[in-house]
N, C-alpha and C positions, 0 to 999 in steps of 0.2 A: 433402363437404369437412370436414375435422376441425377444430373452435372453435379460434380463435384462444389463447384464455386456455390451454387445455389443449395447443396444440401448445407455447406460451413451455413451461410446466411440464415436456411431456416432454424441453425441448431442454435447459432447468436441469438438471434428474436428468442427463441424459447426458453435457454438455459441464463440469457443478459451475461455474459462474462467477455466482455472486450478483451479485459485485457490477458485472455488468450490470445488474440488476436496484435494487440500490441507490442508483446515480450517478442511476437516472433516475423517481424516483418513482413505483413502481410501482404503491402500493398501489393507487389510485382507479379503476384497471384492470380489475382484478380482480372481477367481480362475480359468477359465475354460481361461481367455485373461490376464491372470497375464504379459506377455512377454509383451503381446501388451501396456498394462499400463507402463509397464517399456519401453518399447521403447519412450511411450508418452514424458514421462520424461526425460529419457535421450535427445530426439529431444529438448524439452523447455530449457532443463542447456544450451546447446549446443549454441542453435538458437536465445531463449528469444521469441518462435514464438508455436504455436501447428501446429502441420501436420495437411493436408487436408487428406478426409479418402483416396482419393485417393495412398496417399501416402503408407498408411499404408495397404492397397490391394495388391501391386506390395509384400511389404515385409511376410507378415500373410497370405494372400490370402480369408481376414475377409470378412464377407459381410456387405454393405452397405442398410441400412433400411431410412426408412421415419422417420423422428422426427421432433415435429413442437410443441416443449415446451422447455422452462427452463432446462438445463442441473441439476440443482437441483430436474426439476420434478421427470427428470428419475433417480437419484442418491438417492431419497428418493425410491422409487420402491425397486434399487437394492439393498437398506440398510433391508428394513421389510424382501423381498425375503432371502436375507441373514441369517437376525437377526432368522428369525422363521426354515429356514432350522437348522442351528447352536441350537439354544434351543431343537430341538427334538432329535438332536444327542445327545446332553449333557442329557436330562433325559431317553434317549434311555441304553446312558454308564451309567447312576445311578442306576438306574434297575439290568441293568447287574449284576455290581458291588456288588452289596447289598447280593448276593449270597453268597460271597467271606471274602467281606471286612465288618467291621464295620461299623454303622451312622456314628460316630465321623470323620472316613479318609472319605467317602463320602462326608461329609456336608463341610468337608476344602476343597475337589476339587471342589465341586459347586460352595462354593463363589469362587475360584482361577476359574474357568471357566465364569461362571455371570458377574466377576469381567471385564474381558476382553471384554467382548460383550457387558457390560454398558457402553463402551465405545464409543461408535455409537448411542447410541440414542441421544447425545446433552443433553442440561445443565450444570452441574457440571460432572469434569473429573477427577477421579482418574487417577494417573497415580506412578507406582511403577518403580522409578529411580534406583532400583537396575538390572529389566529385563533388562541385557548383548543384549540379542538378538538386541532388540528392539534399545538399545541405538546406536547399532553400525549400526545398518541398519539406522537410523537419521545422524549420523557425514558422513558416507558414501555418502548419497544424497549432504548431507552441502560443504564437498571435493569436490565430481563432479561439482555443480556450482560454487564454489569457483575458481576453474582450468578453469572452462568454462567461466565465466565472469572477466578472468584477475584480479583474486586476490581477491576481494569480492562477497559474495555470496549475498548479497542484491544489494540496488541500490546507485551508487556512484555519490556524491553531484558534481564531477568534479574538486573541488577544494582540493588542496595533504594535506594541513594544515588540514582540518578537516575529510578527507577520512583516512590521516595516523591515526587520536586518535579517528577513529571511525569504528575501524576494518572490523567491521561486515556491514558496508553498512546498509543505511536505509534499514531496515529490516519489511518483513511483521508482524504487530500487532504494528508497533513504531507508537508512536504519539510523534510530532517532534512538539516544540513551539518555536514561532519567534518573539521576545520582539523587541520596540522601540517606541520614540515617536513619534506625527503623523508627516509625511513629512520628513521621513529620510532612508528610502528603502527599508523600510520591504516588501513591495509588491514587488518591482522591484525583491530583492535577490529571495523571493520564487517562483516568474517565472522563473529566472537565475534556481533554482534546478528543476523545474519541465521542461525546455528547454533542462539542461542535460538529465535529464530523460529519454526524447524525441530522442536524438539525442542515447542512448542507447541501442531505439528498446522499451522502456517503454513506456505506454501509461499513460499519465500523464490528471489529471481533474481538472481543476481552477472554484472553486466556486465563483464568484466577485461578492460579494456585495454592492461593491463600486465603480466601474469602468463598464462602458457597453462590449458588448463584443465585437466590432471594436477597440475599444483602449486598452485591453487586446494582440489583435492580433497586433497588432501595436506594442505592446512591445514587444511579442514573436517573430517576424520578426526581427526585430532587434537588438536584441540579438544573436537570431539563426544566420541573416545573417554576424553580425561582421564585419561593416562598407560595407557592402552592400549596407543598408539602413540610411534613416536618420529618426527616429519618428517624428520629427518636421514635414518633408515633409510625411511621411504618412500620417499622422493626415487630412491633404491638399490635398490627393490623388495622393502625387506627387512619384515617382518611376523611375530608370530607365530600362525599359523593359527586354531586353537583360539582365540583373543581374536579375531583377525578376525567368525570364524563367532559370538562373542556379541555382536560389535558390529552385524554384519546382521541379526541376529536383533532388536535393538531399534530400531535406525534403519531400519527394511525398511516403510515408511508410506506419507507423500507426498513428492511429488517434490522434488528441491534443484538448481534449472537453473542452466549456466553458460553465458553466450555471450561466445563470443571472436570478432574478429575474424581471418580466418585470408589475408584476401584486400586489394587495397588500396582497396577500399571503409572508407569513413566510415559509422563509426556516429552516427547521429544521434539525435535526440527522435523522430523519423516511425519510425524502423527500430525503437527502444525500444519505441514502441506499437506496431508489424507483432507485437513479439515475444510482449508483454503478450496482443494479442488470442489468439496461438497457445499460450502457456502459463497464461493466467489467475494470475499470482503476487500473494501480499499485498503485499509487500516486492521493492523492487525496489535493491540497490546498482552509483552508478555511479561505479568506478575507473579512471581519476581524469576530472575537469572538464577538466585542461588537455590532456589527450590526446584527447577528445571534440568532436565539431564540432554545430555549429548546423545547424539545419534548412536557413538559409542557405549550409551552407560559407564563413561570412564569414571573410579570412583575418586581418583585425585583429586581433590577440588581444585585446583589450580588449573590441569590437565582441561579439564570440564570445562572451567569458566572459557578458555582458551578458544575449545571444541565450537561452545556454543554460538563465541561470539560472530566468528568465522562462517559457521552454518546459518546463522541469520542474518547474516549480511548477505550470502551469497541465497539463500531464499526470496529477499527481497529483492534483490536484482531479476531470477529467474522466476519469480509469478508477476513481477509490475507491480509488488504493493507498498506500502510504505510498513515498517516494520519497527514498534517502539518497544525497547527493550528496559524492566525496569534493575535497577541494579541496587544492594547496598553500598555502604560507604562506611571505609575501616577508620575507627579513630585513629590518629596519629600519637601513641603513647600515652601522653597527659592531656592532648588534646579536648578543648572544650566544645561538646558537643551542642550545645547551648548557639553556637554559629554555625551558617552553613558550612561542608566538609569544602577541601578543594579536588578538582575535576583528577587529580593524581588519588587520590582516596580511593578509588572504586575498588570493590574486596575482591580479592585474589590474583586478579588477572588483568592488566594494563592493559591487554591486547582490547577489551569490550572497546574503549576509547579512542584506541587505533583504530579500529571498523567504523563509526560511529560519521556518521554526515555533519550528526547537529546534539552534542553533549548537553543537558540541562539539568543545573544544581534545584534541585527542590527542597525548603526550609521550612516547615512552621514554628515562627517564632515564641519561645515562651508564653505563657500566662496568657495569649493576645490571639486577636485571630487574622495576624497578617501570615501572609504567605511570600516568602521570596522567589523569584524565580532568574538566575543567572545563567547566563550561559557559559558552556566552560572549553566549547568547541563549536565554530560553526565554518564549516568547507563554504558556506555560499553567501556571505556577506562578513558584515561586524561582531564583534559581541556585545551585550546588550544584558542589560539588567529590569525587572521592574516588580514590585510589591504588590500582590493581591490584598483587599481586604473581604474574607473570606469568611460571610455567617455559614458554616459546615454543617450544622442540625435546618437549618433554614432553606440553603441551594440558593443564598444572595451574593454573588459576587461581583468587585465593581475594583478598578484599577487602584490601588492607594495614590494620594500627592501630597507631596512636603512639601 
């Protein structure tokens, strides 16, 4: 029967989904191919990619086994393997011990031992911020993709105004909400970030529940190509070939999913994650909140908006991905919508804002084709304002300055 440690690695290289491996603390696992883990890692800060096992044959000389499951299958395997080797050492040294020492020093290093290994089974995590060890072995991984990814260690929206007061890069476990009212670009901007995403080596996943998935790609194309293309003439199937073929030619990478709903099934948070476990994406965009239903199908829309928000926060903490959520925004009575809304506007349910890492006002302003983009909440730096100037049929966009 082929080592645990070694079937996780070959199910990594095959299925590329780290960050199974990241959500659930891998490292302590690890012990017979600890190197090889570490090189795993070091390769993804690096590359933004996992190695083939090939790869890591020429360098370990690891053998390459059969695996024809979920990279989780085998990672729960090499957790019990683990989990039960480690508990009978631990009551093996209590035994011992007991010769020597008192209950009282015993029963402190059980739980200080227990304590550590309840760390793998999932659920509620203790975690003691004073273990040195631990901490600096975390800032140390954070530094190397930090230096690897050109200054942020998450993923960078591409744009300097909100990349500079948002140090840390969309970061795994953020839930990112993107306020406006309808027909002012909140869809367009959050393809603009999942487009960057894209063009970063990230695999980005647009949930449309308002737009089919030909006119999703239409927008991505256009964007990505930056006056390449024209949407209008997409829409029409019109293109010109030669620019197409150099657009494939650079965007021809990793994947850029879209799911539509096609049937009168509810997408929900459980179906989002069905989707995550089948596409492994960094970035996940869901358009819109108010079209999207709760694990419950609650039909309150209040209740709902509440459900949802709550469940995609706590999604994005439990897959590692960054999770952006887009939301309306309710006028306030006589309120002129002609201006952007403010970050307390969002419809039905304040709670979305509560959840939210890094809240962003999206505007396209009258007649014009500026774009506002304000922040209305950000947990990890300043807030921050800046003006796109945005050809939308074209995919030309360039910061505005007054």
């Amino acid at each position: 029967m082929a080592n645990a440690e070694l079937q996780v690695i070959n199910a990594l290289c095959q299925n590329k989904d780290i960050g199974t491996l990241y959500s659930t603390g891998a490292d302590d696992m690890f012990v017979g191919y600890q190197e090889v883990w570490k090189s795993i890692k070091n390769y993804y800060n690096k590359y933004n990619s996992i190695p083939d096992i090939e790869v890591l044959q020429e360098r370990f000389k690891i053998e390459k086994v059969n695996v024809g499951d979920e990279t989780a299958y085998y990672l729960d395997k090499l957790r019990e393997e683990y989990m039960s080797n480690r508990l009978e050492t631990i009551l093996t040294n209590a035994a011992v011990a007991q010769k020597t020492h008192g209950s009282a020093f015993i029963l402190d290093k059980l739980n200080e031992s227990l304590a550590k290994l309840y760390r793998l089974t999932g659920g509620a995590v203790d975690t003691n911020i004073m273990d040195f060890e631990e901490a600096e072995r975390y800032y140390e991984e954070v530094r190397e993709r930090t230096e690897a990814m050109g200054g942020q260690p998450g993923i960078s929206t591409g744009l300097p105004f909100i990349d500079a007061s948002y140090p840390s890069g969309l970061a795994p476990g953020d839930l990112v909400v993107v306020l406006g009212y309808t027909g002012r670009a909140k869809s367009l901007f959050t393809t603009l970030l999942a487009c960057n995403a894209h063009d970063c080596g990230y695999k980005p996943m647009i949930v449309s529940l308002e737009m089919s998935d030909s006119k999703v790609r239409d927008r991505v194309y256009t964007i990505q190509g930056s006056g390449l293309f024209s949407n209008s003439e997409l829409n029409l199937g019109q293109y010109d070939h030669k620019k197409f073929s150099t657009f494939k030619e650079k965007h021809n990478g990793n994947d850029f999913i879209v799911i539509n709903n096609k049937s009168d099934a509810e997408i929900t948070p459980n179906v989002v994650e069905s989707k995550i476990d089948q596409h492994h994406p960094d970035i996940i965009i869901i358009d819109y909140a108010q079209l999207a239903s709760d694990n419950a199908r609650s039909e309150h829309m209040t209740t709902r908006m509440l459900n949802l928000s709550k469940e995609y926060k706590r999604l994005a903490v439990k897959k590692g991905v960054v999770i952006v959520l887009i939301s309306s925004a309710t006028p306030d009575g006589s309120a002129d919508t002609s201006k952007p809304p403010r970050i307390e506007q969002v419809a039905w349910s304040k709670q979305i804002m509560y959840d939210a890492d890094l809240g962003l006002i999206v505007h396209r302003h009258d007649d014009s084709n500026l774009v506002s983009i304000i922040s209305g909440k950000n947990r990890n730096g300043p807030d921050f304002a800046g003006i796109l100037e945005w050809d939308i049929d074209r995919g030309i966009i360039r910061e505005a300055n007054f």
